[in-house]
C-alpha positions in Angstrom: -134.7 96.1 69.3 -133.3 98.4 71.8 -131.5 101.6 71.1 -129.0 103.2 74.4 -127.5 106.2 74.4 -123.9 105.2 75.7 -121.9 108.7 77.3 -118.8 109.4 76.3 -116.7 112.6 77.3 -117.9 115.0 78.7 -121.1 115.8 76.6 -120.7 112.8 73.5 -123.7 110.3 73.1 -122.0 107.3 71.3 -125.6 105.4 70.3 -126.6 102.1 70.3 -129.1 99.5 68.0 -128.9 96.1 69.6 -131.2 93.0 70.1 -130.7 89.9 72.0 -127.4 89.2 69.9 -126.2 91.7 67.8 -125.8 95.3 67.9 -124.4 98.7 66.0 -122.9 101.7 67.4 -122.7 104.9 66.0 -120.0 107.8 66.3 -117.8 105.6 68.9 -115.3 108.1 70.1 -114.5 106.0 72.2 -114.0 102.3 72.8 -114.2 101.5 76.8 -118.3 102.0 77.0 -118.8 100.2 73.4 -117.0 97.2 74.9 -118.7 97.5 78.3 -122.0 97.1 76.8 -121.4 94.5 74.2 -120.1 92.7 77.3 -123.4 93.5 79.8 -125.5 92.3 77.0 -123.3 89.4 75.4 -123.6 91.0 71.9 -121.1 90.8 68.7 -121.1 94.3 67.2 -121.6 94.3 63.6 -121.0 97.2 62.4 -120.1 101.0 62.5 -121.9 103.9 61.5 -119.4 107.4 61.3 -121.2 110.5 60.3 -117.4 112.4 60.6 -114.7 112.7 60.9 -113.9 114.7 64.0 -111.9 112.9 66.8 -114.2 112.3 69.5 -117.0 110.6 67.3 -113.9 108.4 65.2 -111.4 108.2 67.7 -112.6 104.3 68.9 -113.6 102.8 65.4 -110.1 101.4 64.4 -109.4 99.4 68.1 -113.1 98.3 68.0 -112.9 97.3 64.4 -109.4 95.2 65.2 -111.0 94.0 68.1 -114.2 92.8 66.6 -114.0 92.6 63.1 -117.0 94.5 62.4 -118.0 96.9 59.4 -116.8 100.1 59.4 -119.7 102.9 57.2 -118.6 105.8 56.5 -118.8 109.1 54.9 -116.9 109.0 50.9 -115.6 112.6 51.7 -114.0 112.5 54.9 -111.2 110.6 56.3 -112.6 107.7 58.4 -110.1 105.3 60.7 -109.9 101.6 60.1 -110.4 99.2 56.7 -114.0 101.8 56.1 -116.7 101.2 53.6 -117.3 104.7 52.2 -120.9 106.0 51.6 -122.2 109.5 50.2 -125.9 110.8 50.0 -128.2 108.3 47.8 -126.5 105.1 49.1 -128.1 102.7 51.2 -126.8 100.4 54.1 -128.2 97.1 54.8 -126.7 96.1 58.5 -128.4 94.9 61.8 -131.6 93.6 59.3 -132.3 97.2 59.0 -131.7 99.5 56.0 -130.2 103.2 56.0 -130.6 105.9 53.8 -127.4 107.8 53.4 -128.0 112.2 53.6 -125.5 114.2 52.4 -125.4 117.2 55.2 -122.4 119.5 54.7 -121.9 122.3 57.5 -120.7 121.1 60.2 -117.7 119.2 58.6 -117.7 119.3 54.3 -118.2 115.9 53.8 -121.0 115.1 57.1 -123.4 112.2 56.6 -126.4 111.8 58.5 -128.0 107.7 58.6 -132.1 107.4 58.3 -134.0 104.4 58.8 -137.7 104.9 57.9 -138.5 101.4 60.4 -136.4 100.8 63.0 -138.3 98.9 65.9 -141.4 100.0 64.3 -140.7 103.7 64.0 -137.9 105.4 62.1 -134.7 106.9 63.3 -132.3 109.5 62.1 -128.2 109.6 63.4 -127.5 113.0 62.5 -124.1 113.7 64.2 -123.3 117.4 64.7 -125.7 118.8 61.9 -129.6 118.7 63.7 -128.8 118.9 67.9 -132.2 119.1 70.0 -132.8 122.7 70.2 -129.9 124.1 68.1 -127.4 122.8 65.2 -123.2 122.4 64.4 -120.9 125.3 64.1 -119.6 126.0 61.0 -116.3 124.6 60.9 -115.9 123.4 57.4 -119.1 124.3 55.8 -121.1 127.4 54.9 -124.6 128.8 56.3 -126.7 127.9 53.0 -124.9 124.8 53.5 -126.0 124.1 56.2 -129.4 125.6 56.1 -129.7 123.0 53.1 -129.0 120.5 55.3 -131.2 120.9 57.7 -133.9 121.5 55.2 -133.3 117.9 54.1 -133.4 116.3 57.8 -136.9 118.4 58.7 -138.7 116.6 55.0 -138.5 113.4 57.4 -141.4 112.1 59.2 -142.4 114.1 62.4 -142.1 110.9 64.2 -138.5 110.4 63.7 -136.7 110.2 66.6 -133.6 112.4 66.1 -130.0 111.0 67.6 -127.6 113.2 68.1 -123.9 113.5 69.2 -124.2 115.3 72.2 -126.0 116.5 75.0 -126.1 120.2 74.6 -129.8 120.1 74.8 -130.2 122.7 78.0 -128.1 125.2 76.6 -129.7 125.1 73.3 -133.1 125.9 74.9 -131.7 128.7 76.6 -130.9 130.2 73.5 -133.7 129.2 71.5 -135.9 131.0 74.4 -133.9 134.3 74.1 -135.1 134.0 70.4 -138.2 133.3 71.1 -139.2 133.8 74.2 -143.4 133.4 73.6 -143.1 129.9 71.9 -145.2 128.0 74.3 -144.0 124.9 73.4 -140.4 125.5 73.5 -141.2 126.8 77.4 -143.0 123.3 77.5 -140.0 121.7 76.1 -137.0 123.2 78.5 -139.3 122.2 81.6 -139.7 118.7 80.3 -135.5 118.5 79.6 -134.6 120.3 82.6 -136.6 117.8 85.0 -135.1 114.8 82.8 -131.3 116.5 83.4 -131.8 116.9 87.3 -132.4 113.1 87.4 -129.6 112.4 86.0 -131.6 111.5 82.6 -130.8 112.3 78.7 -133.0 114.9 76.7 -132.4 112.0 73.8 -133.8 111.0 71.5 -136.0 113.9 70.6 -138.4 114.2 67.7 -138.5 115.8 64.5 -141.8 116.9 65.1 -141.1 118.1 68.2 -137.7 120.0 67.2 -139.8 122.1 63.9 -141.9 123.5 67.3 -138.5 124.5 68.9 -135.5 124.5 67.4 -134.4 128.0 66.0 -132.2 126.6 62.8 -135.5 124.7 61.7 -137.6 127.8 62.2 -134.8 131.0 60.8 -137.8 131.6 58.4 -140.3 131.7 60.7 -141.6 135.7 60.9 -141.0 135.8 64.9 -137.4 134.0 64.5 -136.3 136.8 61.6 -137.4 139.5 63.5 -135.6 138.6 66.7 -132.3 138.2 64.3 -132.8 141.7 62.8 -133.4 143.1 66.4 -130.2 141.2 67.4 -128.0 141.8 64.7 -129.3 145.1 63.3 -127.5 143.4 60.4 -128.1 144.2 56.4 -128.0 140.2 55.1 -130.7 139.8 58.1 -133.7 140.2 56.2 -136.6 137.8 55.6 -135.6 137.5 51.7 -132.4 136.7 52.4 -132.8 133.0 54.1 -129.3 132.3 54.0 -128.4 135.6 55.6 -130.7 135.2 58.6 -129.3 131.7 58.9 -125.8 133.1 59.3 -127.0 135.6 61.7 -128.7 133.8 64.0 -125.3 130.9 64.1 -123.2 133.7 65.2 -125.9 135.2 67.7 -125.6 131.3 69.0 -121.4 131.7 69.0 -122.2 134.5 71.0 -124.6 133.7 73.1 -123.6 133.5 76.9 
C-alpha cells in the first residue's frame, strides 16, 4: 500500500491510498491529477473520501464519480457533489480492504468529518481536512472556538504514531507562528529546520505525526502554561486566562488571523 500526496492549487494536497490495482483519493478538488495518477499506475479508483464541503476539496468528486463510477463518502451534514453516501461521527467505512472511523470535527465548516484508520499499511492514518494542519488548525468559518478546541481534542486521543493528512501545505507558515508563541520549544526549532530543508527541495512537510504535532503545534498545546501566557501577553485580553480553555483558544486563532 502506497499513500501520495497529489498537489492541487496552489497549496491543496488531494491524497492518495493505492496498491497495485486499486486506489482512494481524498478531498479531490480537482480532477486532472486524480486521473493522471490513476493513469501512471493503471488503477480503478474505488472510492471518495470528502471531509467538506468547501469547493477546492469537492470541486472534482462529481466528474470523477461520472467518470469512474466510484463511491462517493461523505459528511451527513454538509452538502457533498455527486450520488454521495453520507456518514457522521460513529460510522464506519469499509473501502480499499481498509476500515475508517468516521470523527465528527465541527470548526472549520459545521458539519467537518475527519477519516481514521487505526492500520493502514501497518500503521494508522488520520485525513483530517482543514481541522488538525501541521503546526496550526482551520479558521473558523462556520464553527466556534470550543468547537473546535473539542475537535482537536478528539484527533490528539489518537495514537502518537498516526500520521496526520492534511489539506494543505501551509506547514512553513504555521511554524512561523507557532515559534512567535513559543519561541524556546526546542523541538518546534527542530521541527521548522527539518520542513524548511524538505520545502527548498521541492519536498512536502506531509504526512506529519500526531506525536510529533502535541510537541509543536500551538492549537494542541493552548493549555500548555508557556502557550497561555504568550496569549495573555499578546492579547492582554480578559477571556485569556488559563481557566478559561475556550477563551485562550479563541485568542490565540485570532493572534493566528493576525499574524503577519
Amino acid at each position: 500500500m502506497v499513500l501520495d500526496s497529489l498537489p492541487a492549487f496552489s497549496d491543496n494536497y488531494i491524497w492518495m491510498l493505492r496498491d497495485a490495482q486499486r486506489a482512494v483519493v481524498v478531498d479531490p478538488g480537482e480532477t486532472a491529477p486524480v486521473l493522471g495518477a490513476l493513469q501512471a499506475h493503471g488503477l480503478t479508483l474505488e472510492a471518495i473520501l470528502v471531509t467538506h464541503h468547501h469547493a477546492d476539496h469537492t470541486g472534482g468528486v462529481a466528474e470523477l464519480q461520472a467518470l469512474t463510477g466510484c463511491r462517493v463518502i461523505g459528511p451527513a451534514a454538509e452538502a457533498v457533489p455527486g450520488d454521495a453516501e453520507r456518514v457522521r461521527g460513529g460510522d464506519t467505512v469499509a473501502a480499499f480492504g481498509l476500515r475508517f472511523e468516521v470523527v465528527d470535527v465541527p470548526g472549520h465548516t459545521a458539519g467537518h468529518i475527519a477519516f481514521y484508520c487505526a492500520d493502514a499499511g501497518g500503521e494508522p492514518i488520520l485525513f483530517s481536512g482543514d481541522t488538525l494542519f501541521s503546526g496550526g488548525c482551520g479558521r473558523l468559518f462556520e464553527g466556534t472556538p470550543a468547537q473546535m478546541l473539542s475537535s482537536l481534542d478528539a484527533l490528539a486521543a489518537l495514537p502518537g504514531t498516526t500520521r496526520v493528512c492534511c489539506g494543505h501545505e501551509y506547514t512553513l507558515a504555521n511554524l512561523a507562528f507557532a515559534r512567535a508563541v513559543e519561541p524556546h520549544n526546542t523541538p518546534l526549532a527542530e521541527h521548522a529546520r527539518l520542513c524548511q530543508e524538505l520545502r527548498d527541495q521541492g519536498r512536502p512537510t506531509l504526512p506529519s505525526r500526531l506525536a510529533t504535532e502535541l510537541r509543536i503545534n500551538p492549537f494542541l498545546r493552548s493549555r500548555e502554561p508557556a502557550v497561555i501566557d504568550a496569549v495573555r501577553r499578546h492579547c492582554a485580553a480578559p477571556a485569556a486566562t488559563p481557566d478559561d480553555e475556550a477563551g485562550v483558544f479563541a485568542a490565540l486563532r485570532q493572534w493566528k488571523n493576525e499574524f503577519r
